[in-house]
C-alpha positions in Angstrom: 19.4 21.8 10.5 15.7 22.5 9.7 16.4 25.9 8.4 18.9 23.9 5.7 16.7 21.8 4.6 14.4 24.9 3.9 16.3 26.8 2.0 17.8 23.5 -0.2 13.7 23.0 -1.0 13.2 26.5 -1.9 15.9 26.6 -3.8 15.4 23.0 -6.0 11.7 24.6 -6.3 13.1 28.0 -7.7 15.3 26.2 -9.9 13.4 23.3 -11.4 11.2 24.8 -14.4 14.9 26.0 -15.7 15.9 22.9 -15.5 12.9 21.3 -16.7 12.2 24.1 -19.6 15.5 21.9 -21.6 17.1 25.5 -21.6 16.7 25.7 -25.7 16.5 29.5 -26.8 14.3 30.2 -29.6 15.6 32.4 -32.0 13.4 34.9 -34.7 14.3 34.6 -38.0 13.3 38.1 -39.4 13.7 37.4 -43.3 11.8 34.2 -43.1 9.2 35.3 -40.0 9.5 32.1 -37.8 11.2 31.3 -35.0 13.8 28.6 -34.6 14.8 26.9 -31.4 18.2 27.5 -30.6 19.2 23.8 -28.8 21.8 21.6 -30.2 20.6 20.7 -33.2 21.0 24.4 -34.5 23.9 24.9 -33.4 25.3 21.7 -35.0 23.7 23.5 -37.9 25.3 26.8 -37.1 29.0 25.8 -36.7 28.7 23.9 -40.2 27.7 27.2 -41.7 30.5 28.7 -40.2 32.6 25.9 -41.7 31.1 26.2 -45.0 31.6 29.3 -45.6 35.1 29.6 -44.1 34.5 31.9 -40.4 35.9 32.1 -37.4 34.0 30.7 -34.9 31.7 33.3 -33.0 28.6 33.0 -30.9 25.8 34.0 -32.8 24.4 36.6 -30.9 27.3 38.6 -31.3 27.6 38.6 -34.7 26.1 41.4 -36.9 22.5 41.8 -38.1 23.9 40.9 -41.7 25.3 37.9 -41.3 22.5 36.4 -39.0 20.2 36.7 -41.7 23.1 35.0 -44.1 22.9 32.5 -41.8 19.2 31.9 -42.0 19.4 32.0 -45.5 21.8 29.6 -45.6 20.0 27.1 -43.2 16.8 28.0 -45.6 18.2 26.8 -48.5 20.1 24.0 -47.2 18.2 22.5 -44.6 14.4 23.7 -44.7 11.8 23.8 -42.1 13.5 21.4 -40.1 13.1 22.1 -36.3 11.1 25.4 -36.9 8.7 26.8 -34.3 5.6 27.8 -36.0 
C-alpha cells in the first residue's frame, strides 16, 4: 500500500505545473512580431475567422503558412492588440 501511495505523489508532483501552467499555447505571429496566447479566447477568435471568411473548420496548426498569416491579419485589423504577449 506504501509503494501506491508513492507513486500517486510522484505522479500528482510530475503532473501539477501542467496543470497549473493553464495549458494556453502561445503562438508567433511572424508578420506582426508578437506572440499571441493560444487559450480560448483566440480560438473563439479563430473559428469566427473561419466563419467570416467562409472555411472549413481546421486546427490551425495544420493549415498553411499562408493562410496563418491571413489569419493574423485578419485578427489585426479586426480585433487589435487584444490578448497579445509582448
Amino acid at each position: 500500500m506504501r509503494r501506491y501511495i508513492g507513486t500517486l505523489l510522484l505522479c500528482g508532483v510530475l503532473i501539477s505545473p501542467i496543470l497549473m501552467s493553464g495549458c494556453a499555447a502561445r503562438v508567433y505571429d511572424y508578420d506582426g512580431h508578437d506572440y499571441h496566447r493560444w487559450d480560448h479566447h483566440e480560438i473563439v477568435y479563430y473559428q469566427r475567422w473561419e466563419v467570416d471568411t467562409h472555411r472549413r473548420h481546421m486546427d490551425y496548426d495544420r493549415r498553411s503558412q499562408a493562410e496563418q498569416k491571413q489569419y493574423w491579419q485578419w485578427r489585426d485589423s479586426h480585433y487589435g492588440d487584444k490578448h497579445h504577449d509582448h
